[in-house]
N, CA, C and O atoms as a Maestro MAE file, in Angstrom:
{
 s_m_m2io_version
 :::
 2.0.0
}

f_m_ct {
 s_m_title
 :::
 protein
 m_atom[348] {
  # First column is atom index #
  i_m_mmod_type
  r_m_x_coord
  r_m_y_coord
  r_m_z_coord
  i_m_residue_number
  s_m_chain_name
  s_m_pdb_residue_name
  s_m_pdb_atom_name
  i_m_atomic_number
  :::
  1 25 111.408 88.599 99.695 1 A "UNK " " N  " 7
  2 3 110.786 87.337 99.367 1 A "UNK " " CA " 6
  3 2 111.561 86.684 98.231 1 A "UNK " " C  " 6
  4 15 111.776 87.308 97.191 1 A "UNK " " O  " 8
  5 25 112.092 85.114 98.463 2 A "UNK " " N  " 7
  6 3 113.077 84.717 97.554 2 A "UNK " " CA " 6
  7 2 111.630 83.880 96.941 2 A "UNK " " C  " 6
  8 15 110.653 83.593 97.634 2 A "UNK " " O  " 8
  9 25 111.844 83.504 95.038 3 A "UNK " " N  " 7
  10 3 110.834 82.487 94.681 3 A "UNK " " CA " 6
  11 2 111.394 81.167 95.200 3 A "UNK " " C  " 6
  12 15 112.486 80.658 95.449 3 A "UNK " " O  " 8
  13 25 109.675 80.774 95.250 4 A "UNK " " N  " 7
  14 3 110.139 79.094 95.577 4 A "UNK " " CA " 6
  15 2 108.862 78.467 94.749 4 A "UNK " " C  " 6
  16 15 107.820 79.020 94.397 4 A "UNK " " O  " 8
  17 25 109.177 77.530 94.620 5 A "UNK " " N  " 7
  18 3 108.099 76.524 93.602 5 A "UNK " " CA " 6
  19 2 107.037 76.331 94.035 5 A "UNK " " C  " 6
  20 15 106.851 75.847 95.152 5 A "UNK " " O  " 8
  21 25 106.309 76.602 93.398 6 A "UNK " " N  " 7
  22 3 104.583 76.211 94.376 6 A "UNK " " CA " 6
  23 2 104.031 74.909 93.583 6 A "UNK " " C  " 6
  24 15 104.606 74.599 92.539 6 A "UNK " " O  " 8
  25 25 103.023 74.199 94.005 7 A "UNK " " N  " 7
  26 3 102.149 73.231 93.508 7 A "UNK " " CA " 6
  27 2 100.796 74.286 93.895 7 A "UNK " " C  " 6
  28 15 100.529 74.523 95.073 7 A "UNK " " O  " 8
  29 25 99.970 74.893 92.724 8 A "UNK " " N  " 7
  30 3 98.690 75.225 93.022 8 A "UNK " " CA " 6
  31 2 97.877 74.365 92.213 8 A "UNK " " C  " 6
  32 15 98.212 73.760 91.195 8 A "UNK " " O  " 8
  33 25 96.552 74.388 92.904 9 A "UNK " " N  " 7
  34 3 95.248 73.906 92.390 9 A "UNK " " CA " 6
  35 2 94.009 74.946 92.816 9 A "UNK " " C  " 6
  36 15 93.602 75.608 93.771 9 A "UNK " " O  " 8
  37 25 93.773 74.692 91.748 10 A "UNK " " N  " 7
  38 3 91.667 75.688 91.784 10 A "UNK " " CA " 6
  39 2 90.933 74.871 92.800 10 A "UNK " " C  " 6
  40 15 90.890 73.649 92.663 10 A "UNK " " O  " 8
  41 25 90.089 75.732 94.270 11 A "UNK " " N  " 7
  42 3 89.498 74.473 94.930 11 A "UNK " " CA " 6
  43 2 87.981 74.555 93.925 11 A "UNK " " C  " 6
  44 15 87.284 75.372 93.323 11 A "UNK " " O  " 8
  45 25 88.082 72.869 94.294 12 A "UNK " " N  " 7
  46 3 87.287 72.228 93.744 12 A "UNK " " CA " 6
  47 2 87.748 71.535 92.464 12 A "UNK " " C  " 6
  48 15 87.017 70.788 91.814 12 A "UNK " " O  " 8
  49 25 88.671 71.752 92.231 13 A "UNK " " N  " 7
  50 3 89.343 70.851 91.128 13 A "UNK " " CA " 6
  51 2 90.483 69.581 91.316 13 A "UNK " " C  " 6
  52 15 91.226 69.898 92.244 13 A "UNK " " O  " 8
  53 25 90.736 68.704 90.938 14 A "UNK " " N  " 7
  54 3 91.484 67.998 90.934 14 A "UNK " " CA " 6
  55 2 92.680 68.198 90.328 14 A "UNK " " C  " 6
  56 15 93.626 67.804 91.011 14 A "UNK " " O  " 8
  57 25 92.982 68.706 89.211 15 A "UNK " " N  " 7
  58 3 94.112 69.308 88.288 15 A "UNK " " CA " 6
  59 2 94.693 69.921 89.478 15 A "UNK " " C  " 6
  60 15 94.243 70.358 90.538 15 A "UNK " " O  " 8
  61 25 96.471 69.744 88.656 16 A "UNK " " N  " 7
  62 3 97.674 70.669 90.044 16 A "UNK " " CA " 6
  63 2 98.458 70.848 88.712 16 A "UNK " " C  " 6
  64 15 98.681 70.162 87.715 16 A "UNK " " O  " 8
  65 25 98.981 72.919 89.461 17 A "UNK " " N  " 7
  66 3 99.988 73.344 88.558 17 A "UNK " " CA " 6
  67 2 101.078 73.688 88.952 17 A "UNK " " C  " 6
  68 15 101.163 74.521 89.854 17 A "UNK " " O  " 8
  69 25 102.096 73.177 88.418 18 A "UNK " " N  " 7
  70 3 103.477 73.936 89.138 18 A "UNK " " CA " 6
  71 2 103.853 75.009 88.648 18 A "UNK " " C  " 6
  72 15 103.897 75.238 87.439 18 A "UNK " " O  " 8
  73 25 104.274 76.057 89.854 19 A "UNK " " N  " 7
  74 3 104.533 77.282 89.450 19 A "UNK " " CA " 6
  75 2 105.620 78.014 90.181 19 A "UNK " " C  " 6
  76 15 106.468 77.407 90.835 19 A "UNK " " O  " 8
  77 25 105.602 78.936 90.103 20 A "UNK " " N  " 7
  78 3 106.856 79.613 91.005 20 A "UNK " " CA " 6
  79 2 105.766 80.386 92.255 20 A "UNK " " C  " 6
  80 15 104.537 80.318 92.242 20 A "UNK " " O  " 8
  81 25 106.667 81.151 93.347 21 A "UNK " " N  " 7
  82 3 105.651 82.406 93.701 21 A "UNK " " CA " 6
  83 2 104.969 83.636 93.102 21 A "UNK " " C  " 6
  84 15 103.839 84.125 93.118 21 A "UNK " " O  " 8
  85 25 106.895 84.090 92.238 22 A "UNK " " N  " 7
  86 3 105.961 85.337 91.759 22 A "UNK " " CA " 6
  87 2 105.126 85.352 90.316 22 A "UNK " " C  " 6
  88 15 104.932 86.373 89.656 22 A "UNK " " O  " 8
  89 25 104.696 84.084 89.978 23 A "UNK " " N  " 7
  90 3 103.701 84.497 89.213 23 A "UNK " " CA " 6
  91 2 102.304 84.285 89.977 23 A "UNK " " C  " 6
  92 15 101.385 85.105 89.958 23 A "UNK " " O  " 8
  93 25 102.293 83.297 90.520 24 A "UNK " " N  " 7
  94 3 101.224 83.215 91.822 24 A "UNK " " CA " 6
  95 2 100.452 84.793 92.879 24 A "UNK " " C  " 6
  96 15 99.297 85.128 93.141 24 A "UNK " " O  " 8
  97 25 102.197 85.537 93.301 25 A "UNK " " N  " 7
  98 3 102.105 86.372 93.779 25 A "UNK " " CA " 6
  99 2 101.207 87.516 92.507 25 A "UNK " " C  " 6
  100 15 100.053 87.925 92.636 25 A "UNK " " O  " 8
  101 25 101.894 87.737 91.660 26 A "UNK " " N  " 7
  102 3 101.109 88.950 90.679 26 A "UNK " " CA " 6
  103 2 99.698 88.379 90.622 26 A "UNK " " C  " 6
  104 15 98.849 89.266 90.533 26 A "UNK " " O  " 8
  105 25 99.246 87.205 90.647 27 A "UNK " " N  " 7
  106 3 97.748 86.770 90.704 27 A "UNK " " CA " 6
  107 2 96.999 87.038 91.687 27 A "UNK " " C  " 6
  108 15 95.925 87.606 91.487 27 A "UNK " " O  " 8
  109 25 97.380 86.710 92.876 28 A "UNK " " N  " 7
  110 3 96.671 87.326 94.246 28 A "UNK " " CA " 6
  111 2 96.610 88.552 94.662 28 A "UNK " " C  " 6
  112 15 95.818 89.018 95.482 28 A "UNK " " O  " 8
  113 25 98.161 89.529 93.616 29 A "UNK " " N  " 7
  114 3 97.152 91.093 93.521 29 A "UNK " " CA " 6
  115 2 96.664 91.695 93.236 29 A "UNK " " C  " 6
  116 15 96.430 92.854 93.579 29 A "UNK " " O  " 8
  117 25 96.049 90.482 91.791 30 A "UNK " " N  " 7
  118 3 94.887 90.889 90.832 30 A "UNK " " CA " 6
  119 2 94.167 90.614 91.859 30 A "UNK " " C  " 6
  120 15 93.525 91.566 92.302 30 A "UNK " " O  " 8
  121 25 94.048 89.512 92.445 31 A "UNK " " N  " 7
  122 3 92.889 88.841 93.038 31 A "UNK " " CA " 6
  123 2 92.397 89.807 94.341 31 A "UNK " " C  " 6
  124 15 91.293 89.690 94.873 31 A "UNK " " O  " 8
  125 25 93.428 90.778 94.750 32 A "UNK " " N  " 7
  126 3 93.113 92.034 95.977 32 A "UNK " " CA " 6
  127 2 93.728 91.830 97.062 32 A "UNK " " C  " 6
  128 15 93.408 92.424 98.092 32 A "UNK " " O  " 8
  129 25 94.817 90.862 97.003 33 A "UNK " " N  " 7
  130 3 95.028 90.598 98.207 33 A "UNK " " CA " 6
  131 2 96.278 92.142 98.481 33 A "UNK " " C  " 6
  132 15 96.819 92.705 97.530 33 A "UNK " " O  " 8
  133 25 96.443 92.450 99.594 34 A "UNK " " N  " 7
  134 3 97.302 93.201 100.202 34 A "UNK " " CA " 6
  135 2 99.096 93.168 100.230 34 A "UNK " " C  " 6
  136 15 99.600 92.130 99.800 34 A "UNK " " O  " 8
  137 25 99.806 93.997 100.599 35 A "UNK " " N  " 7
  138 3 101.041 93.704 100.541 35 A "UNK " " CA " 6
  139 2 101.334 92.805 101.742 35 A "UNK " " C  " 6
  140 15 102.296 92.038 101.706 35 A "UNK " " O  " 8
  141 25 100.528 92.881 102.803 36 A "UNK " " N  " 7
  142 3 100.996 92.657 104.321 36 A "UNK " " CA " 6
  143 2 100.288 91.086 104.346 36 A "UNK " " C  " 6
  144 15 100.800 90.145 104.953 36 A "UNK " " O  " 8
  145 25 99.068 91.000 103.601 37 A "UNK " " N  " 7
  146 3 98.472 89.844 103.727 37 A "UNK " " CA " 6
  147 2 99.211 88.743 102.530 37 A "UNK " " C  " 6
  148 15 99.017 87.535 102.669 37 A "UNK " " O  " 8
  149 25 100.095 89.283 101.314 38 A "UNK " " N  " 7
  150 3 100.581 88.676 100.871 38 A "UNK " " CA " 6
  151 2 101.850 88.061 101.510 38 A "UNK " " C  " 6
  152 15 102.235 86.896 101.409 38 A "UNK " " O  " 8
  153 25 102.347 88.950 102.101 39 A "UNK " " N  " 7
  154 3 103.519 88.665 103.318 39 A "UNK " " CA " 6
  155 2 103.122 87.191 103.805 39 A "UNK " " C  " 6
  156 15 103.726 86.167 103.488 39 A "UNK " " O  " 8
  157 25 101.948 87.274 104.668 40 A "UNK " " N  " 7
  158 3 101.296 86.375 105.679 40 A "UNK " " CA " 6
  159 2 101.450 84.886 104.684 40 A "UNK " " C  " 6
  160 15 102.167 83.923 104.954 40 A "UNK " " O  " 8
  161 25 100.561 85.044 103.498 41 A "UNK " " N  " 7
  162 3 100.961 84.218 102.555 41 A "UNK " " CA " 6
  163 2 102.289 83.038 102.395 41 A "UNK " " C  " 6
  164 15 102.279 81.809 102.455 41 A "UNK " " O  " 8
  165 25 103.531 84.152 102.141 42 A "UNK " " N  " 7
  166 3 104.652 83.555 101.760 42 A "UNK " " CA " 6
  167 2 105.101 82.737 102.968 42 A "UNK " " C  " 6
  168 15 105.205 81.511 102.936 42 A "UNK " " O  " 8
  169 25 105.372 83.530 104.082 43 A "UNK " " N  " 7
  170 3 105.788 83.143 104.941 43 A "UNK " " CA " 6
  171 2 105.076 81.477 106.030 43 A "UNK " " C  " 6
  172 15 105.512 80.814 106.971 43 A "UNK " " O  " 8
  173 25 103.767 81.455 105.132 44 A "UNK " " N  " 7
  174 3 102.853 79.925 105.736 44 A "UNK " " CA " 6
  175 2 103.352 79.167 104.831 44 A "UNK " " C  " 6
  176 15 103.744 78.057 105.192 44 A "UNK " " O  " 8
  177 25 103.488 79.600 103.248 45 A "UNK " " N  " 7
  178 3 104.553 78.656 102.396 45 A "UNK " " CA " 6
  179 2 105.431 78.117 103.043 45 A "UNK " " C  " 6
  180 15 105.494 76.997 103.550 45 A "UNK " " O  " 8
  181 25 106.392 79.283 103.003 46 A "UNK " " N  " 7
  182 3 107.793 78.768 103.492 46 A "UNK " " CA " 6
  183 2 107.927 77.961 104.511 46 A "UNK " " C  " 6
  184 15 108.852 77.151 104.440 46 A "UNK " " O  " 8
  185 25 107.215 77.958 105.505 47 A "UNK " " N  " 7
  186 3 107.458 77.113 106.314 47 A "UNK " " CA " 6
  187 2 106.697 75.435 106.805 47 A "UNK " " C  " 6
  188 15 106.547 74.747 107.815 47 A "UNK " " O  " 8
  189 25 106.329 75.399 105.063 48 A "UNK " " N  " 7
  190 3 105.734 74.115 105.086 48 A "UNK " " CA " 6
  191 2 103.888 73.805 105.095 48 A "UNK " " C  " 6
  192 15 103.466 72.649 105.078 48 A "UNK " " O  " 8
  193 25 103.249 74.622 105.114 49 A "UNK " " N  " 7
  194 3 101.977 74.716 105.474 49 A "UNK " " CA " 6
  195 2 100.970 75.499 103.937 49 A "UNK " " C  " 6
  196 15 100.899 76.632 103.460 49 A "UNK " " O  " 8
  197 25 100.360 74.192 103.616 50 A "UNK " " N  " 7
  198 3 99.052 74.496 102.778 50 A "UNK " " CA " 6
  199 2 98.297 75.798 102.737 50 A "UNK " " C  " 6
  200 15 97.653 76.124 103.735 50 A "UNK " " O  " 8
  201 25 98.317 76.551 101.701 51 A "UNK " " N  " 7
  202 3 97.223 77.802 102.256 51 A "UNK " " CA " 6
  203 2 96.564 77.827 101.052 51 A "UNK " " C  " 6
  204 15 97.031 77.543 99.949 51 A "UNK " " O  " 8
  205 25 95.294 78.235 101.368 52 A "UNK " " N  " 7
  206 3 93.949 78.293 100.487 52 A "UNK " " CA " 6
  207 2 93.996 79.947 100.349 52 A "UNK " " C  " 6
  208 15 94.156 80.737 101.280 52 A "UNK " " O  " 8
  209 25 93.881 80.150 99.453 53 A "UNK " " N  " 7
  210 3 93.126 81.558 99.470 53 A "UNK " " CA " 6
  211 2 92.810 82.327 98.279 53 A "UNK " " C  " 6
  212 15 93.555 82.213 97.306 53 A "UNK " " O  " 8
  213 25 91.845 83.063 98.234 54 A "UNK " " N  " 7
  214 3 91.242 83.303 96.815 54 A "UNK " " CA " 6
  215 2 90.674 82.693 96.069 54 A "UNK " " C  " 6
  216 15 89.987 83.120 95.140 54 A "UNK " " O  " 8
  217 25 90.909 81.432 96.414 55 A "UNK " " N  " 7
  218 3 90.586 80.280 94.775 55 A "UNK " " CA " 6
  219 2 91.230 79.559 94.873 55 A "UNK " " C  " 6
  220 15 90.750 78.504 94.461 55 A "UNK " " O  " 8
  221 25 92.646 79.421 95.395 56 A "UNK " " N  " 7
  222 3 93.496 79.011 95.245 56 A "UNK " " CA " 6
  223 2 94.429 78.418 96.932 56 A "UNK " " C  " 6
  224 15 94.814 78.937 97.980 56 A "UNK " " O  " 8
  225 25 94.420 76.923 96.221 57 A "UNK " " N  " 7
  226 3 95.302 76.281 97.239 57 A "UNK " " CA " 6
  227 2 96.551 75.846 97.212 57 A "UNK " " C  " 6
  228 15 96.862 74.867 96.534 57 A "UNK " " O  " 8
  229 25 97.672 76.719 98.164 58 A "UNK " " N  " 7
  230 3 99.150 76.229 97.154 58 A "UNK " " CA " 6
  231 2 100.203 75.940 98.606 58 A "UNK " " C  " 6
  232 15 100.247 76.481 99.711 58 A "UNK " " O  " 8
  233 25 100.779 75.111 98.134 59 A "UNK " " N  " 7
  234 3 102.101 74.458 98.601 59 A "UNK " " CA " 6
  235 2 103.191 74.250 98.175 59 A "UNK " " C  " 6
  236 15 103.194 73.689 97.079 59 A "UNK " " O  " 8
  237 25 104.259 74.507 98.652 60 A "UNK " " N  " 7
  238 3 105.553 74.068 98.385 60 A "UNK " " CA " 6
  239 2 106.452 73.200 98.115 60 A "UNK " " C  " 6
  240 15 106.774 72.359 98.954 60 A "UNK " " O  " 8
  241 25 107.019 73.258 96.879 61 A "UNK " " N  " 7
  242 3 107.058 71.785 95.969 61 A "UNK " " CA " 6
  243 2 108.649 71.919 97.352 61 A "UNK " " C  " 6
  244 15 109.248 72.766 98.015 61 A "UNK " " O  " 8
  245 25 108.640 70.277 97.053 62 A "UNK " " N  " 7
  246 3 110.484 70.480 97.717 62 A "UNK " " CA " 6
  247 2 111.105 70.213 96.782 62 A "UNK " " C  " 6
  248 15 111.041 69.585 95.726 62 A "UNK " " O  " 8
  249 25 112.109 71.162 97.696 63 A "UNK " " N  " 7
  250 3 113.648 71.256 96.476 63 A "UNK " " CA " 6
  251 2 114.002 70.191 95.684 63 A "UNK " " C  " 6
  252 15 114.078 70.372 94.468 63 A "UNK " " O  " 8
  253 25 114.199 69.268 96.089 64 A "UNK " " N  " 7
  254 3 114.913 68.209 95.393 64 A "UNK " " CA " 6
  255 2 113.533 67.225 94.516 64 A "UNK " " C  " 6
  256 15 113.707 66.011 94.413 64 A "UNK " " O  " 8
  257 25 112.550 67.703 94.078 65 A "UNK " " N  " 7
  258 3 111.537 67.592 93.226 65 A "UNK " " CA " 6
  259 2 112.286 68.229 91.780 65 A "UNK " " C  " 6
  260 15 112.773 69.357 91.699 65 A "UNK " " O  " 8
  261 25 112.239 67.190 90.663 66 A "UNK " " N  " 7
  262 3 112.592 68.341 89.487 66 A "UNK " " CA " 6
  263 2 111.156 68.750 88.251 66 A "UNK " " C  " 6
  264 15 110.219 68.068 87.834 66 A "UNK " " O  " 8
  265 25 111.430 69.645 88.088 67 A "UNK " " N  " 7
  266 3 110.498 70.736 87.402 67 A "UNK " " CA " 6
  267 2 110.982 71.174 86.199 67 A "UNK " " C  " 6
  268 15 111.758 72.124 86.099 67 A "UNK " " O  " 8
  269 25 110.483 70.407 85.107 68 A "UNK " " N  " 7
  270 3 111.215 70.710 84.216 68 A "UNK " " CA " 6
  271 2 109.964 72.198 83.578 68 A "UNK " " C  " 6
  272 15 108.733 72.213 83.547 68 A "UNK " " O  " 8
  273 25 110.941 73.215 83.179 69 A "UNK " " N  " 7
  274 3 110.403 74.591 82.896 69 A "UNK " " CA " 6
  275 2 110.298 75.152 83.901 69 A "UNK " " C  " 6
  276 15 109.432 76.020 83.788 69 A "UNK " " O  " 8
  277 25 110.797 75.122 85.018 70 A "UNK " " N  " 7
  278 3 110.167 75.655 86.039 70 A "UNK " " CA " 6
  279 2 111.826 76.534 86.794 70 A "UNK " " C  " 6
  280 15 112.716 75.817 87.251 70 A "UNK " " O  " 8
  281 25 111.928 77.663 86.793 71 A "UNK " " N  " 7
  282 3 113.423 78.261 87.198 71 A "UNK " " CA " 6
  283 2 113.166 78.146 88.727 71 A "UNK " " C  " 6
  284 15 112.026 77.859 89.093 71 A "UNK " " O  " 8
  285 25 114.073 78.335 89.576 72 A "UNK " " N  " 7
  286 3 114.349 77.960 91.131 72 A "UNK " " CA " 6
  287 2 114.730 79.070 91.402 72 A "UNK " " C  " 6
  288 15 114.267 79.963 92.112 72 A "UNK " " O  " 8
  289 25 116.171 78.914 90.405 73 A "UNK " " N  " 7
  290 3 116.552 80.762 91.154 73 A "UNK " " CA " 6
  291 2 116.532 82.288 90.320 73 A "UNK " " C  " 6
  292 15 117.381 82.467 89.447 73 A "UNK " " O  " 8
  293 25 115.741 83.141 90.565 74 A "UNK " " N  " 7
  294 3 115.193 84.008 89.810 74 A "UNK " " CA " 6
  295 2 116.402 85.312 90.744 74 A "UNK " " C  " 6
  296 15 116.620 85.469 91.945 74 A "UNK " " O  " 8
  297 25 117.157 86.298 89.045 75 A "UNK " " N  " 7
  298 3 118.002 86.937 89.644 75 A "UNK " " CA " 6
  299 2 116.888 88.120 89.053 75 A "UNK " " C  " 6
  300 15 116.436 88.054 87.909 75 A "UNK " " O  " 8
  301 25 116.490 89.320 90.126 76 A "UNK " " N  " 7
  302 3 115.704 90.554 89.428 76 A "UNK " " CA " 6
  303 2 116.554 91.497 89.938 76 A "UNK " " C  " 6
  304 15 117.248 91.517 90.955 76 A "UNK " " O  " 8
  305 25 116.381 92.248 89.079 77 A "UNK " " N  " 7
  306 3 117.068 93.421 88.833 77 A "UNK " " CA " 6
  307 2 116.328 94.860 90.374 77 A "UNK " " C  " 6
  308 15 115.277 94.968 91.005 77 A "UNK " " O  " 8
  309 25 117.479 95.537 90.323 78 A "UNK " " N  " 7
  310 3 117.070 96.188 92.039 78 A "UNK " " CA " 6
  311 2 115.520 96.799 91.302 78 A "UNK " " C  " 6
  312 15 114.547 96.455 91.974 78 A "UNK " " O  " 8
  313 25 115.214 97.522 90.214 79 A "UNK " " N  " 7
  314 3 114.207 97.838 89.819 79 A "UNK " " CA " 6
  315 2 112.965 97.023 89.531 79 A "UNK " " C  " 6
  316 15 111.942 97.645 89.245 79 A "UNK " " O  " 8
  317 25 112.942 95.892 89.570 80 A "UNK " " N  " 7
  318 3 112.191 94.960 89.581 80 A "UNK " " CA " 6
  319 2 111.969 94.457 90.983 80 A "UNK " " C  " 6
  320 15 110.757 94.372 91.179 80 A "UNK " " O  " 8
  321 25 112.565 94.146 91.873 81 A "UNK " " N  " 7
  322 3 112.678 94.150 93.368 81 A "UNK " " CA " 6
  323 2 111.773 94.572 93.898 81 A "UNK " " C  " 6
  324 15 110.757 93.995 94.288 81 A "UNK " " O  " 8
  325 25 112.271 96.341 93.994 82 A "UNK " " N  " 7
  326 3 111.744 97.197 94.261 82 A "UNK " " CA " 6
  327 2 109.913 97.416 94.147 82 A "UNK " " C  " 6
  328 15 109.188 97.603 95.124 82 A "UNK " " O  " 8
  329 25 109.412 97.325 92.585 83 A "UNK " " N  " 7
  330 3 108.849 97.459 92.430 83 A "UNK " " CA " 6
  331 2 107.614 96.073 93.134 83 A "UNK " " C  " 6
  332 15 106.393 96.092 93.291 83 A "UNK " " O  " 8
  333 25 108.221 95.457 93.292 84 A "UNK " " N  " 7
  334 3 107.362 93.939 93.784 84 A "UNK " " CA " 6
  335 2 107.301 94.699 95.658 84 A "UNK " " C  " 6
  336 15 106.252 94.699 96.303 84 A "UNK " " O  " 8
  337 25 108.227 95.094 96.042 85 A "UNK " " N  " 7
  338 3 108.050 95.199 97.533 85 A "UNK " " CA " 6
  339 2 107.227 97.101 97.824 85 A "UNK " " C  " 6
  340 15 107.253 97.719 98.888 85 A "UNK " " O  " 8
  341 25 106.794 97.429 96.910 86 A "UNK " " N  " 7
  342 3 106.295 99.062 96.794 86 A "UNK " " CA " 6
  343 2 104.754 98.624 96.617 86 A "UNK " " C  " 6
  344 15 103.851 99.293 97.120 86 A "UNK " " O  " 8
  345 25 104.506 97.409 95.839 87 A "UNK " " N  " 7
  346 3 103.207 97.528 95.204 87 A "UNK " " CA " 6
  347 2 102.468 96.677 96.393 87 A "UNK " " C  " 6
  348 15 101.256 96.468 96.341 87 A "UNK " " O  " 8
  :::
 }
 m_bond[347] {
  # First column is bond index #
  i_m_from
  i_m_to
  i_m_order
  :::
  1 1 2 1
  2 2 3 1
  3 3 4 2
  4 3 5 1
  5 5 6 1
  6 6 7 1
  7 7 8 2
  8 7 9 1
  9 9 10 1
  10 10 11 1
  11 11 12 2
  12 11 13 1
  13 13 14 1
  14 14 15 1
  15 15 16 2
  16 15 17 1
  17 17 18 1
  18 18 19 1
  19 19 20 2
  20 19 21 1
  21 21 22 1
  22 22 23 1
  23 23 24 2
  24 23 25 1
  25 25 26 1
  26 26 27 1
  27 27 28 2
  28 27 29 1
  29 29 30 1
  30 30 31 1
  31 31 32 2
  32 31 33 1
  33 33 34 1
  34 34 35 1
  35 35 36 2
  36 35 37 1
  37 37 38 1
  38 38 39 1
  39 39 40 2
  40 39 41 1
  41 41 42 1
  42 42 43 1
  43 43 44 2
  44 43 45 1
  45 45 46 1
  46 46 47 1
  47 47 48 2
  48 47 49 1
  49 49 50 1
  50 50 51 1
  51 51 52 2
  52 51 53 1
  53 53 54 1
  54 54 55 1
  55 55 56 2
  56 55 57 1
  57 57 58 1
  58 58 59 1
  59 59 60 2
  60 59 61 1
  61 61 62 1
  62 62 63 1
  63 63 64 2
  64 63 65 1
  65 65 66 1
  66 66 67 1
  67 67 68 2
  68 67 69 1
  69 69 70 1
  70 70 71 1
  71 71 72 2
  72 71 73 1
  73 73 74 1
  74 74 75 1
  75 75 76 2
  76 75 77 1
  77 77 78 1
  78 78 79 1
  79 79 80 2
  80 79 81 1
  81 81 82 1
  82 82 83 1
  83 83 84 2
  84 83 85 1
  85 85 86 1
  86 86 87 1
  87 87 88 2
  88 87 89 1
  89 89 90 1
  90 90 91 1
  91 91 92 2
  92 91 93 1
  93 93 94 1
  94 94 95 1
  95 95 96 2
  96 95 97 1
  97 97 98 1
  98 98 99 1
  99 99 100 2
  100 99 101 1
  101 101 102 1
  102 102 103 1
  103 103 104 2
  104 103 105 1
  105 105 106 1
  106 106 107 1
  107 107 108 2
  108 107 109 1
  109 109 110 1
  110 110 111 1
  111 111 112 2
  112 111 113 1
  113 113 114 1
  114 114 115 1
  115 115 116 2
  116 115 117 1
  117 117 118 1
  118 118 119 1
  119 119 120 2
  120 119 121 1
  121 121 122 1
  122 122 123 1
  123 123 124 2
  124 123 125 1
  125 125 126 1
  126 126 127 1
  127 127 128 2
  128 127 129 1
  129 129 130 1
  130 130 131 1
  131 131 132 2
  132 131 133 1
  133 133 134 1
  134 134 135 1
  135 135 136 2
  136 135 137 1
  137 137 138 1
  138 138 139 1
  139 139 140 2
  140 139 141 1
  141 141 142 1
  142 142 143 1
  143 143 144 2
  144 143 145 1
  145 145 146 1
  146 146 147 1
  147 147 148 2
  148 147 149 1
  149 149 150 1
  150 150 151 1
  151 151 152 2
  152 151 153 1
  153 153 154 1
  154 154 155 1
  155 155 156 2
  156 155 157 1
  157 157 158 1
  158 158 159 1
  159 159 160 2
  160 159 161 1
  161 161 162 1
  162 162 163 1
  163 163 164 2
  164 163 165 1
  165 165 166 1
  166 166 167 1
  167 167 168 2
  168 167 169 1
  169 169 170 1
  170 170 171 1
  171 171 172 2
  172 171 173 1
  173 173 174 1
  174 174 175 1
  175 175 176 2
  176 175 177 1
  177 177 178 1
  178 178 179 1
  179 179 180 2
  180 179 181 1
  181 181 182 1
  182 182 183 1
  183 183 184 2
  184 183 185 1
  185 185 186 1
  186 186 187 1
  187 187 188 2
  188 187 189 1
  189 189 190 1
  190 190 191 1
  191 191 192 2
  192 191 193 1
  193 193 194 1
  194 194 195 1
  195 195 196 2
  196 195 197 1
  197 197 198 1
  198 198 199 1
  199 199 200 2
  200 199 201 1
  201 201 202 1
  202 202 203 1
  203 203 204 2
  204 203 205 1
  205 205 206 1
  206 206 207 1
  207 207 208 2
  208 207 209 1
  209 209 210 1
  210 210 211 1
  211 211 212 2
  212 211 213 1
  213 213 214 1
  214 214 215 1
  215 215 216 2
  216 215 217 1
  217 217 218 1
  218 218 219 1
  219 219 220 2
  220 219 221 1
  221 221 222 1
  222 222 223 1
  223 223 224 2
  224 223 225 1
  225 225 226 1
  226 226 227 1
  227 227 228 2
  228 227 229 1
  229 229 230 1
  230 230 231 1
  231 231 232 2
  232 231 233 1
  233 233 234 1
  234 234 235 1
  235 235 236 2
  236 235 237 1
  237 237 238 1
  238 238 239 1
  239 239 240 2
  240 239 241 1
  241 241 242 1
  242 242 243 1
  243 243 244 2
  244 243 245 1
  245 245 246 1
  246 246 247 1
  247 247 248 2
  248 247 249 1
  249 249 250 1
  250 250 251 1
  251 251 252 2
  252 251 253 1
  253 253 254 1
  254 254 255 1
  255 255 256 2
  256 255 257 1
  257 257 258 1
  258 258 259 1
  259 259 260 2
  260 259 261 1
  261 261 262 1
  262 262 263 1
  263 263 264 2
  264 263 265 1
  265 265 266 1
  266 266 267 1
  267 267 268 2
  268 267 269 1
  269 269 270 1
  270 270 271 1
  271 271 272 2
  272 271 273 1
  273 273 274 1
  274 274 275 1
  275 275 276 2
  276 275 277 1
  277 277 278 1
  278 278 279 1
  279 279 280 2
  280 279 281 1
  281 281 282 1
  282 282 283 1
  283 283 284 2
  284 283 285 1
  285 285 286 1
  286 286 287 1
  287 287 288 2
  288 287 289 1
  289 289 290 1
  290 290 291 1
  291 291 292 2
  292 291 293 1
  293 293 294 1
  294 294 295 1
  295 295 296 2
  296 295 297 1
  297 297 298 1
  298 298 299 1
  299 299 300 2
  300 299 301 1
  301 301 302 1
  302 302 303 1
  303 303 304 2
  304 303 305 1
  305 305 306 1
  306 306 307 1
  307 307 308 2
  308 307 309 1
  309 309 310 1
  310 310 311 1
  311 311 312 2
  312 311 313 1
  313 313 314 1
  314 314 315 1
  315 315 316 2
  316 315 317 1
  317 317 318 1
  318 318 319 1
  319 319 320 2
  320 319 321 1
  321 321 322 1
  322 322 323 1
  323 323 324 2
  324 323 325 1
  325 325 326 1
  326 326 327 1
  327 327 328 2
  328 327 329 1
  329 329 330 1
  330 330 331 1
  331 331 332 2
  332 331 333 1
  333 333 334 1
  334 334 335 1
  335 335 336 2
  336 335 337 1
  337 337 338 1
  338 338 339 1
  339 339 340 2
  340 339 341 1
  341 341 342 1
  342 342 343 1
  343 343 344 2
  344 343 345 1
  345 345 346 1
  346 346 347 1
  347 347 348 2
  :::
 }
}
């Protein structure tokens, strides 16, 4: 899973936050979600499509949107990797 920029919002709120995935991602496995269902997740991102879940409704900023604070390309270390695709 490469990061990509998300736009989330709390439903029921109007406020929107820009974020990356994997801080999104470490939230939804507080929140319980699964490795396989987080999968399901990324992959409705990536390919353009709104997903609600948990609390949370998020979409994919496009690329050529700029974000200031916001990194695009995240280099992790094989131990850091690793540990994201184990948990």
């Amino acid at each position: 899973m490469k990061n990509i920029p998300l736009q989330v919002n709390i439903e029921g709120q109007a406020s929107v936050v820009n974020t990356d995935w994997l801080a999104i991602m470490a939230t939804l496995k507080k929140r319980g979600l699964e490795h396989d269902e987080l999968m399901n997740v990324y992959f409705e991102i990536s390919s353009g499509l709104r997903v609600t879940t948990r609390g949370l409704s998020l979409a994919k900023i496009n690329p050529s949107t700029e974000l200031t604070g916001i990194t695009r390309d995240v280099s992790l270390s094989k131990q850091e990797y690793a540990s994201i695709m184990v948990a």
